[in-house]
C-alpha positions, 0 to 999 in steps of 0.5 A: 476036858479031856484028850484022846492021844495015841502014839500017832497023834502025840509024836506028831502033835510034838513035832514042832516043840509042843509039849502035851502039858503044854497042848492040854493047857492051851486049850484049857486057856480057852483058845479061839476056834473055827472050822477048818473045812480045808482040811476036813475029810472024814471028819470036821476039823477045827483050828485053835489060836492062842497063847500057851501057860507060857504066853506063847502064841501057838496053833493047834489043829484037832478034831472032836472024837468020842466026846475027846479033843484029839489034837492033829498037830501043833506049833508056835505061831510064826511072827506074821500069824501073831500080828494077825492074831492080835490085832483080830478082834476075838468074834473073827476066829 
């Protein structure tokens, strides 16, 4: 698996306490994706939900570049987000 990270997207993609490490992991963990054609203009963007390495419930938006997933921003879920999450079954995302 791997990253494409500049420093637009890592300083953003940190903002809200995100390590890389930990964004990197997250996805390795196998995270749920699903389309996010809201916020898709020149290119289709996705949205990622799951826990870190550190089982925190996290979000992740990103898209696909160069063979490359290039994360967008990233932050913890908020306690709504997470009770939605786990009482989803994992085919809805």
């Amino acid at each position: 698996m791997r990253f494409d990270w500049d420093d637009g997207n890592r300083t953003k993609a940190q903002k809200l306490g995100l390590s890389v490490a930990e964004i990197e992991g997250f996805f390795r963990l196998g995270p749920r994706v699903a389309p996010d054609p809201s916020h898709s203009q020149a290119e289709a963007r996705f949205i990622a939900v799951g826990r870190t390495a550190q089982v925190r419930p996290a979000f992740v938006a990103f898209c696909w570049r160069g063979g490359c997933i290039r994360p967008i921003s990233a932050r913890y879920m908020h306690s709504r987000e997470v009770r939605r999450y786990e009482n989803s079954p994992a085919d809805d995302h």
